[in-house]
One Martini backbone bead per residue (centre of mass of N, CA, C, O) as a GRO file, in nm:
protein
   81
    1UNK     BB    1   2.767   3.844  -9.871
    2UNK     BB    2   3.067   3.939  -9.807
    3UNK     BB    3   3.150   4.163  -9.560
    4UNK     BB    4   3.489   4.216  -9.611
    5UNK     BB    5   3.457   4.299  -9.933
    6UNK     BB    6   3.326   4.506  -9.847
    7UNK     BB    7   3.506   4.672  -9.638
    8UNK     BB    8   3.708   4.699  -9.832
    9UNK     BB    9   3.626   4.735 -10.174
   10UNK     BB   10   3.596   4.425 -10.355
   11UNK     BB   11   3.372   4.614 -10.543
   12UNK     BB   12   3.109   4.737 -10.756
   13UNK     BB   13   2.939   4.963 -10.759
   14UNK     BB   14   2.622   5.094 -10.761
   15UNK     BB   15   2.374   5.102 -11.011
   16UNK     BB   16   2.147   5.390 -11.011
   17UNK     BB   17   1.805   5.463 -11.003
   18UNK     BB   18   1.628   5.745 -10.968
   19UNK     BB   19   1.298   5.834 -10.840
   20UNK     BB   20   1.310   6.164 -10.804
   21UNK     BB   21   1.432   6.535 -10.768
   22UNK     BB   22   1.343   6.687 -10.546
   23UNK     BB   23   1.336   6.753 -10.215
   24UNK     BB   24   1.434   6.483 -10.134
   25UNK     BB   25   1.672   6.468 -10.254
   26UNK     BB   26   1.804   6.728 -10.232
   27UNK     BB   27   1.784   6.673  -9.870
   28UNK     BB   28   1.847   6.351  -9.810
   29UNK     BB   29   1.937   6.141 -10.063
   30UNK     BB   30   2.184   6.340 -10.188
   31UNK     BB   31   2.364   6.347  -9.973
   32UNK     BB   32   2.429   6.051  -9.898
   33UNK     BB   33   2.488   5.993 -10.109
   34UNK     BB   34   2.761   6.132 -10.199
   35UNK     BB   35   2.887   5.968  -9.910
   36UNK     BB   36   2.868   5.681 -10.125
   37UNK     BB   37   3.117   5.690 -10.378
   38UNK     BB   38   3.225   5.358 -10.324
   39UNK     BB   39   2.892   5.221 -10.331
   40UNK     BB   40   2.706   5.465 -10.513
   41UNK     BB   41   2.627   5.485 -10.834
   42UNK     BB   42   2.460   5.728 -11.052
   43UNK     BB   43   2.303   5.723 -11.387
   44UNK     BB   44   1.992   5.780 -11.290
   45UNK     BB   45   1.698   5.973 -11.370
   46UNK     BB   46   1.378   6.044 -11.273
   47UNK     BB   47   1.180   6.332 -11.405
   48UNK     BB   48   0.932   6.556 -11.475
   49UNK     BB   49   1.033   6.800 -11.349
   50UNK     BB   50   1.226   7.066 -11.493
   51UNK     BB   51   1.276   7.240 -11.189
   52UNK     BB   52   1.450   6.965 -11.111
   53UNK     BB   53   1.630   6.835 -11.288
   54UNK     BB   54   1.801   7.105 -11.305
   55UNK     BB   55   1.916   7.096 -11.005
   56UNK     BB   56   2.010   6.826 -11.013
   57UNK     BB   57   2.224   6.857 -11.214
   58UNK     BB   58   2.349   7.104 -11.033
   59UNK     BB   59   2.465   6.811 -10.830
   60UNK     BB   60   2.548   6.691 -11.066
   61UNK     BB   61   2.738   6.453 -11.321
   62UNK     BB   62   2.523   6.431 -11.494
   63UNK     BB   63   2.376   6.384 -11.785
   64UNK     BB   64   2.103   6.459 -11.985
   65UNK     BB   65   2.077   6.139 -12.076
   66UNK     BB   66   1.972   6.057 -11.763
   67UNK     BB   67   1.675   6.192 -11.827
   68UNK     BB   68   1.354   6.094 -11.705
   69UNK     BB   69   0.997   6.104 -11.716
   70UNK     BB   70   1.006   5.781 -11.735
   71UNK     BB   71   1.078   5.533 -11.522
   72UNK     BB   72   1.067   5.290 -11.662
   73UNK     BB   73   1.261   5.352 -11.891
   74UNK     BB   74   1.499   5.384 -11.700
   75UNK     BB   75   1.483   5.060 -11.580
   76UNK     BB   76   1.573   4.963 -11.911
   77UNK     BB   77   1.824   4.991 -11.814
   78UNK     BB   78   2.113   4.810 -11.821
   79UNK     BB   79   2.282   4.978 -11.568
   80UNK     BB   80   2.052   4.942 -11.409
   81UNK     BB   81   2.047   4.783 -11.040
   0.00000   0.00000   0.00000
């Protein structure tokens, strides 16, 4: 990867998939990325867990439709790179 196009932001940002909304991502991994939108977009997150799940949504502006309880299945998303 040419470092001066990722520089420029001459590329079209990271689309992932979020494996788990606890509290790691509450409180560490979703403030980064959060400062990384135009490096990094979520399309998708796996959580079984219905009262992370609703926090997460909470702080994202994913739909309902973006939530996996098996992670697996979020994985076979053709927009998850």
């Amino acid at each position: 990867m040419d470092l001066n196009i990722v520089a420029a932001g001459q590329y079209e940002p990271l689309r992932i998939g979020a494996i788990g909304a606890g509290l790691a991502m509450e409180r560490l991994h979703w403030p980064a990325l959060s400062r990384l939108r135009n490096h990094v977009v979520p399309v998708a997150f796996a959580e079984p867990s219905d009262a992370s799940a609703s926090r997460f949504h909470g702080e994202t502006d994913l739909p309902e439709s973006a939530r996996y309880t098996d992670y697996h299945q979020m994985l076979d998303r053709a927009d998850v790179e």
